[in-house]
N, C-alpha and C positions, 0 to 999 in steps of 0.2 A: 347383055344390053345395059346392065349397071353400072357396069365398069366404065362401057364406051363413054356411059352420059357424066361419073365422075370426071374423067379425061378429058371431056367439053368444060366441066364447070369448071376445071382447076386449069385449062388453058385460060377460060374467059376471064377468071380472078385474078391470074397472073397480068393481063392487060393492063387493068387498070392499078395494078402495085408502080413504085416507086423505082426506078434501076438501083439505086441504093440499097432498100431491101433486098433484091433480088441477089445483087454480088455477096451483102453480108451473109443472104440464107446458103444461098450456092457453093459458098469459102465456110461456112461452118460444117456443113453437112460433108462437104469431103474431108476434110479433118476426122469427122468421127467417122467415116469411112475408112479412112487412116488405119483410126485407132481398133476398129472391128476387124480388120487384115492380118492383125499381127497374129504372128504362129503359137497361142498360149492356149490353156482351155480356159482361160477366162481375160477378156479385156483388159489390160492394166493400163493407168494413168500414169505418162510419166509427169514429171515437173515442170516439163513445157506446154505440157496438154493442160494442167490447171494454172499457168500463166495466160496461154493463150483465150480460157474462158473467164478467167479474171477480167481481161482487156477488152472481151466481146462487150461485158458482162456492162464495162463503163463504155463505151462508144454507143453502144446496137441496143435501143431500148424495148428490142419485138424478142430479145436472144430465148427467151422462155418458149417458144412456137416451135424454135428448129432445133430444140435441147433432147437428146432420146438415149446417149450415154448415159449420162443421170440425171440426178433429180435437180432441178435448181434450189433446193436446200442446202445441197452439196457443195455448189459454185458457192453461195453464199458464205457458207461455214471459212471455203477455202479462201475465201476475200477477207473475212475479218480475221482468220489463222496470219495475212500474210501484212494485214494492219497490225497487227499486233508486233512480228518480228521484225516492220520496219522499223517502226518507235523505240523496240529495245535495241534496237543495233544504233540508232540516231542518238539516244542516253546515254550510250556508251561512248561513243567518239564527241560526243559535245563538252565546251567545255564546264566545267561546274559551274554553277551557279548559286547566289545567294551570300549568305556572310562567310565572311574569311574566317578558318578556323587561326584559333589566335595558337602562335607557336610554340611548342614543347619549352624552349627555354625563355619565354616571356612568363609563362606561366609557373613557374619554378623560381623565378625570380619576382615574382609578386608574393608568392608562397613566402620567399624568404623576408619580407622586408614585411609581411604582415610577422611573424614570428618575431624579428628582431628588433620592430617598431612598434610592442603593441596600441600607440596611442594615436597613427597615423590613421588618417581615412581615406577615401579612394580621393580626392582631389589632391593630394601629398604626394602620393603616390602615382598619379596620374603625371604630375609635375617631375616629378625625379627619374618618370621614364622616357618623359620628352627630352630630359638633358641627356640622357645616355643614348638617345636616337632611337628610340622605339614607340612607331605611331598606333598607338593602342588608346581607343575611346576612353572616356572614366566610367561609360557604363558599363563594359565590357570587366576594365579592373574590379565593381563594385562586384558583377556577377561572379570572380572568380575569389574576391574575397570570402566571400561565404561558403565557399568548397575549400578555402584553405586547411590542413589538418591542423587540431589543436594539440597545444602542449600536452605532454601526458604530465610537467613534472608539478602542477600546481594538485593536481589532483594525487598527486602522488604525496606531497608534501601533506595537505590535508589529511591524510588516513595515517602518514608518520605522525602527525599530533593526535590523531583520535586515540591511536593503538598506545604511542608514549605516555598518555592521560589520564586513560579512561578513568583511573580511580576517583579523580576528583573533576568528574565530568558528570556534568545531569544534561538534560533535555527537554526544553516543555513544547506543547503543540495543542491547537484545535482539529475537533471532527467534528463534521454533522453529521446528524441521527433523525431522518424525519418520524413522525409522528401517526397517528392513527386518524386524525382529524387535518392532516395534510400537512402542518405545523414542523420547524426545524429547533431541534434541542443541537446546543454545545456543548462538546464535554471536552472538559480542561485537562490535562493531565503532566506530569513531570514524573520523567524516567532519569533513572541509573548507568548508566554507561558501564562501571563495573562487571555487576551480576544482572544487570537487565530488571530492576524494581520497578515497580510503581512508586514513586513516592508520595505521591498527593492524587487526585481526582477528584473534579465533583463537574456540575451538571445545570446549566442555566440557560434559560430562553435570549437574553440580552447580557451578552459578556460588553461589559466595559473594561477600561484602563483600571477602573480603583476596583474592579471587582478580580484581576487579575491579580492586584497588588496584595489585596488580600487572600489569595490562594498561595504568593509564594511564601507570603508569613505563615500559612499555617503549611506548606509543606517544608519549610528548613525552619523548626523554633531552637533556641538555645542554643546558639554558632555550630548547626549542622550541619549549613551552608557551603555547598562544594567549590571550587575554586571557580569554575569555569560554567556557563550557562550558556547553552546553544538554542535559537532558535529563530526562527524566519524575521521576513520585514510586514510581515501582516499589520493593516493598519490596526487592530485591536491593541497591540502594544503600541500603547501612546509615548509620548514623553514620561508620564509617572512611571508607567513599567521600568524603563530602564533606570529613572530616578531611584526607585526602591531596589533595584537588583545591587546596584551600585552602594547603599546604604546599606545592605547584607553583607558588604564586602564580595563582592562577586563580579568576575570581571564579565559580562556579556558579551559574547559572539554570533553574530547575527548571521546568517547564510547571506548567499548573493542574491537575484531575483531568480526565479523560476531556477532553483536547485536543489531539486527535493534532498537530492542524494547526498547532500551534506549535511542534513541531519535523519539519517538513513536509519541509526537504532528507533529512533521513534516513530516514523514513518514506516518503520517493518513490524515494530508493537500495535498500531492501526491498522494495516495489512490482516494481522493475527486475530485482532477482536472481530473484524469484519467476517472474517472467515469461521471464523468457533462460535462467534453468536450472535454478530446483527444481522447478519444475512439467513435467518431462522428465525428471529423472534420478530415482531410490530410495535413499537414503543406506546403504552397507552400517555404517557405525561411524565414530569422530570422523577418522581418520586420512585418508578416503575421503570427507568432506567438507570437511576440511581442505585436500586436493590438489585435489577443483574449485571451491573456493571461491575457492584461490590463481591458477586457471589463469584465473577469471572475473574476476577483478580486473585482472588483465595486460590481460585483452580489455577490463573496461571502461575502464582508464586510457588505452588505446593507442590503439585504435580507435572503440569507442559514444562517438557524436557526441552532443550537447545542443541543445536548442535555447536554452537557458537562457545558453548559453558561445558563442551566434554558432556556433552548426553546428560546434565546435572538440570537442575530446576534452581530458579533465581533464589528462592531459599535456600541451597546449599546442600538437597538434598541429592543423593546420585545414584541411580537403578543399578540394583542389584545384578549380577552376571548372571 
């Protein structure tokens, strides 16, 4: 009796459906009748069965009622799976898009004419490649200037004068040291290039121009004064400084801007103090970096070894086998 009166209500509901729905549910449902026929012990999908519910899935907006192969999770999954490999099939045959990459031998020849020119900039440059016929932006050449390789041989020339020198090379430099009360101390120092000395140091809140002038007099008194004096463009050396280097008879050589590396003995003596004892002690005030700065220099004269000096120490001392 259940059955009959289901069999009335799903006749009487089908009346009032739409013939649309009816052919889409009627053509879905033999499909997966279809697909329950086949001789396997378990239903498989082939590629046209998850095409075919891909395309119910966009036409038929009831396809979730007459779905009982699976889940409509599944359609789902399989719809966005097949979004996905059309887009990448579509990136592939499409043609590129965005900036042109600039050619292997434009960029070789920007290379060469930064090497061979070094005083050109990219508008120079930009010009002499429009005469040779190559339509290349100037901002494109400014961006490839700056990847150009640089010379090795100036840097090479530099460490031939360090190394043919040293004997009558010194070095001077600043560091900061801050303080216990938040305060920045300067410590002045001039090195040896030889045997790696200290030859002067001392220690002040406000380094001036005439307060430098007066460190280099008392580190060279009595024409001890080395030939050659290397040291950065730091505004604390004013015009007097180099005034007075010059009046020692001393020829100064100033680094370029932002080139630690060419004055690297000193800059690797700062490296060292950093390491052995400011980065361990707290400066109470100048007088209290002054006494371990003094006690540090005894220890690095006396004893820190080099590898630079044959395992020897800048006093000339050399460890025992």
């Amino acid at each position: 009796m259940f059955n009959l009166f289901l069999l009335w209500f799903g006749a009487l509901f089908r009346l009032f459906r739409s013939r649309r729905d009816l052919v889409f549910e009627n053509f879905v449902l033999r499909q997966q009748l279809a697909v329950l026929k086949r001789r396997r012990p378990r239903p498989s999908l082939s590629i046209f069965d998850k095409l075919f519910w891909i395309a119910v899935r966009r036409f038929w907006s009831k396809w979730k009622e007459a779905l009982i192969v699976v889940t409509p999770e599944t359609v789902v999954r399989w719809y966005r799976a097949g979004f996905q490999m059309y887009w990448r099939l579509i990136s592939k045959v499409r043609r590129q898009v965005g900036r042109r990459q600039t050619p292997k031998e434009v960029r070789e020849l920007i290379f060469r004419m930064v090497a061979e020119n070094p005083t050109w900039g990219a508008p120079r440059i930009h010009g002499e490649l429009l005469m040779l016929g190559f339509d290349v932006s100037e901002r494109t050449i400014s961006r490839w200037m700056k990847r150009a390789p640089r010379d090795p041989e100036p840097a090479k020339r530099w460490l031939a004068f360090l190394r043919n020198h040293r004997e009558a090379i010194a070095a001077m430099d600043f560091f900061t040291v801050p303080t216990i009360t938040f305060g920045v101390l300067y410590c002045f120092f001039v090195i040896s290039h030889d045997r790696r000395r200290i030859l002067h140091f001392n220690v002040t809140k406000h380094p001036t121009s005439l307060w430098t002038v007066q460190q280099l007099r008392e580190a060279f008194p009595f024409g001890s004064a080395p030939r050659f004096l290397i040291f950065d463009r730091d505004g604390k050396y004013g015009l007097e400084v180099l005034v007075a280097v010059r009046a020692l008879k001393i020829s100064p050589v100033r680094t370029s801007f932002e080139s630690p590396w060419q004055n690297g003995v000193a800059e690797r003596w700062v490296e060292s103090c950093r390491r052995d004892l400011l980065d361990h002690i707290i400066a109470v005030n100048e007088r209290h970096l002054k006494r371990l700065l003094s006690e540090y220099v005894g220890y690095y004269h006396e004893d820190r070894t080099h590898l630079g000096l044959g395992k020897g120490t800048p006093a000339g001392s050399i460890c025992s086998p």
